[in-house]
C-alpha positions in Angstrom: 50.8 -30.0 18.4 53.1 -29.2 15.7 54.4 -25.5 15.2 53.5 -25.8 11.0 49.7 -26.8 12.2 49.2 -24.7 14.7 50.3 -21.6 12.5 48.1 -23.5 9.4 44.8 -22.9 12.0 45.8 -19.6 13.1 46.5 -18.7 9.5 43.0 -20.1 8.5 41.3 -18.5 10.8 42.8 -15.2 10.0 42.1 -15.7 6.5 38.4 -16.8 7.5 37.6 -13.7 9.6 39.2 -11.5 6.9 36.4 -13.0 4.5 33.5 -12.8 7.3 34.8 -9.0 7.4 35.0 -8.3 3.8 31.7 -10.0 3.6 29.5 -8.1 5.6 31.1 -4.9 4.2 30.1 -5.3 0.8 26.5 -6.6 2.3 26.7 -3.1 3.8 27.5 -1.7 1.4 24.7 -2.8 -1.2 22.3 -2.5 0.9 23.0 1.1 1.4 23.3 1.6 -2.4 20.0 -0.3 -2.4 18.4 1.9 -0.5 19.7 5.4 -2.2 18.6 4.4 -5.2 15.3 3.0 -4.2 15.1 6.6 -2.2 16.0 8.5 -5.7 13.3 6.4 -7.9 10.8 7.7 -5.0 11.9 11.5 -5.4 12.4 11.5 -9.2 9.1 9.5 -10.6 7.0 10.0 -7.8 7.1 12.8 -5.2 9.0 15.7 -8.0 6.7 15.0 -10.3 3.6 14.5 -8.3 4.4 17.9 -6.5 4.8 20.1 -9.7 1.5 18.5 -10.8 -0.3 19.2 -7.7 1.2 22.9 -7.4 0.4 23.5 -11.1 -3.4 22.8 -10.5 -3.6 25.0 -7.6 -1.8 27.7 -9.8 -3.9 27.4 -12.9 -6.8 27.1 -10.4 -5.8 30.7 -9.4 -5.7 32.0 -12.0 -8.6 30.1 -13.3 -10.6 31.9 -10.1 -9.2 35.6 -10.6 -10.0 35.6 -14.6 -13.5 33.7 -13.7 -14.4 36.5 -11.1 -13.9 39.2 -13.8 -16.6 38.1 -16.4 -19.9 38.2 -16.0 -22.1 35.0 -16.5 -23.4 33.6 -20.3 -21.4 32.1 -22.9 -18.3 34.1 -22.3 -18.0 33.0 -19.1 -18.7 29.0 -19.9 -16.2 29.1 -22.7 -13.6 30.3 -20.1 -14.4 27.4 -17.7 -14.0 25.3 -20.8 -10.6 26.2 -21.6 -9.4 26.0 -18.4 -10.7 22.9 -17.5 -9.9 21.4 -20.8 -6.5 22.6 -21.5 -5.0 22.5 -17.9 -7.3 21.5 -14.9 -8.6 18.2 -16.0 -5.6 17.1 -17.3 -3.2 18.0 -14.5 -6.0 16.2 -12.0 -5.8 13.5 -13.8 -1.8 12.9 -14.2 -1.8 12.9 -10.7 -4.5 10.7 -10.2 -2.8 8.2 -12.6 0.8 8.9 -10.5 -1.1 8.0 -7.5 -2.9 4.8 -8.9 0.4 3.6 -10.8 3.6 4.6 -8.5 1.6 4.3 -5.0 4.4 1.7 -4.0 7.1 4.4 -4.0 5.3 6.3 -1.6 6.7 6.7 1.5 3.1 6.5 3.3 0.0 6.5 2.6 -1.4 10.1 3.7 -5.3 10.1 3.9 -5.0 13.2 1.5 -4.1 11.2 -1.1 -7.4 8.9 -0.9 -9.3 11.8 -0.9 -7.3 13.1 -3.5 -8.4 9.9 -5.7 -12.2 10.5 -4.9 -12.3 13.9 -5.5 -10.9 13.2 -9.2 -12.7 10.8 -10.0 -16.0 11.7 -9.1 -15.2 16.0 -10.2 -13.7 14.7 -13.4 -16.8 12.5 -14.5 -19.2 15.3 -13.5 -17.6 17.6 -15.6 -17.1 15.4 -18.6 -20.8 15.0 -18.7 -22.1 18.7 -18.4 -19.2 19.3 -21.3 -20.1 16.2 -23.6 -23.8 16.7 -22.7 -24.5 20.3 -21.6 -26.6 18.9 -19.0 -26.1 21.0 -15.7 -25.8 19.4 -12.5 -26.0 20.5 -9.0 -24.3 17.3 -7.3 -21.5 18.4 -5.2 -18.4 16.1 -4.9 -15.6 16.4 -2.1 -13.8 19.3 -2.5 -9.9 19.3 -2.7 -8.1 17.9 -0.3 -6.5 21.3 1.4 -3.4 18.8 3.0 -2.6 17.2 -0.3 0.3 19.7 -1.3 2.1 19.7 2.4 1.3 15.9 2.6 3.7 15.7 -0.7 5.8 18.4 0.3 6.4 17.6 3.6 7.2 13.8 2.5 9.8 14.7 -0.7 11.8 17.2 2.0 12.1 14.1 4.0 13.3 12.2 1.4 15.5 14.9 0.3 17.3 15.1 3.6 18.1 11.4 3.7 19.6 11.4 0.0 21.3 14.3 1.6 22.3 12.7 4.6 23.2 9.7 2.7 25.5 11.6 1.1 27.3 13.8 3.3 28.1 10.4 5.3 31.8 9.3 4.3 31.9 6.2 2.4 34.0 3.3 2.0 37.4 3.1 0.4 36.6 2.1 -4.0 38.3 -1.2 -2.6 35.4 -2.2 -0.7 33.1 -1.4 -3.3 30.8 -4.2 -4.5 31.0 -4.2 -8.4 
């Protein structure tokens, strides 16, 4: 075989390899991007905020509890529950009801928690809205709050955190490789 052909095929080869290489390192290389970004939508519109929701109820609620414990019963005390509930409970409880029915798919799982989570508001916040539209009182119980709810989010954005992290603290490739 001639010398010029031979080199031709080698040459080709090289050339074709170089591609396969270059190839698969950019397919790395979105993929990775891909997946940071994908992990950053989950921390910044779904476990973040659906943390500081669920920690604001429970802090309210606190404070809700120590304030309710210092007046005695009567109209004093039912405007108090009002306020609360209008002003900070029922809304928080239902944000993160609505985070949890609209942004479930940038959840990492699906913690059981959470389900009860979604019963509990639904069924807490309709009882409520009747005795205050109606004044009608009611002695149904509903679920009470799920206790795991803020260490099932907790737990899962620290996770999340730590892969960003990791993520980043890996080196990356040279701005050549970078797909544009």
């Amino acid at each position: 075989m001639n010398a010029t052909v031979v080199a031709a095929i080698i040459g080709a080869g090289v050339a074709t390899l170089g591609w396969i290489v270059a190839f698969f390192q950019q397919q790395w290389i979105k993929q990775r991007a891909e997946k940071e970004a994908f992990m950053r939508r989950q921390l910044e519109e779904f476990y973040a905020p659906l943390l500081a929701l669920v920690q604001q109820k429970i802090y309210v609620q606190q404070v809700q509890d120590a304030r309710m414990a210092t007046i005695p019963g009567g109209e004093e005390w039912m405007k108090t529950l009002r306020f609360f509930e209008d002003t900070f409970t029922v809304p928080a409880m239902q944000s993160i009801a609505q985070l949890l029915r609209t942004k479930s798919y940038l959840a990492a799982d699906w913690p059981p928690s959470f389900d009860l989570y979604l019963e509990h508001e639904a069924k807490s916040v309709a009882l409520y809205q009747l005795w205050r539209n109606t004044d009608i009182p009611g002695e149904v119980r509903t679920i009470p709050w799920p206790e795991s709810l803020e260490e099932d989010v907790k737990s899962r954005k620290s996770a999340l955190d730590e892969q960003l992290r990791e993520l980043y603290r890996r080196p990356r490739r040279k701005q050549a490789l970078r797909v544009r």
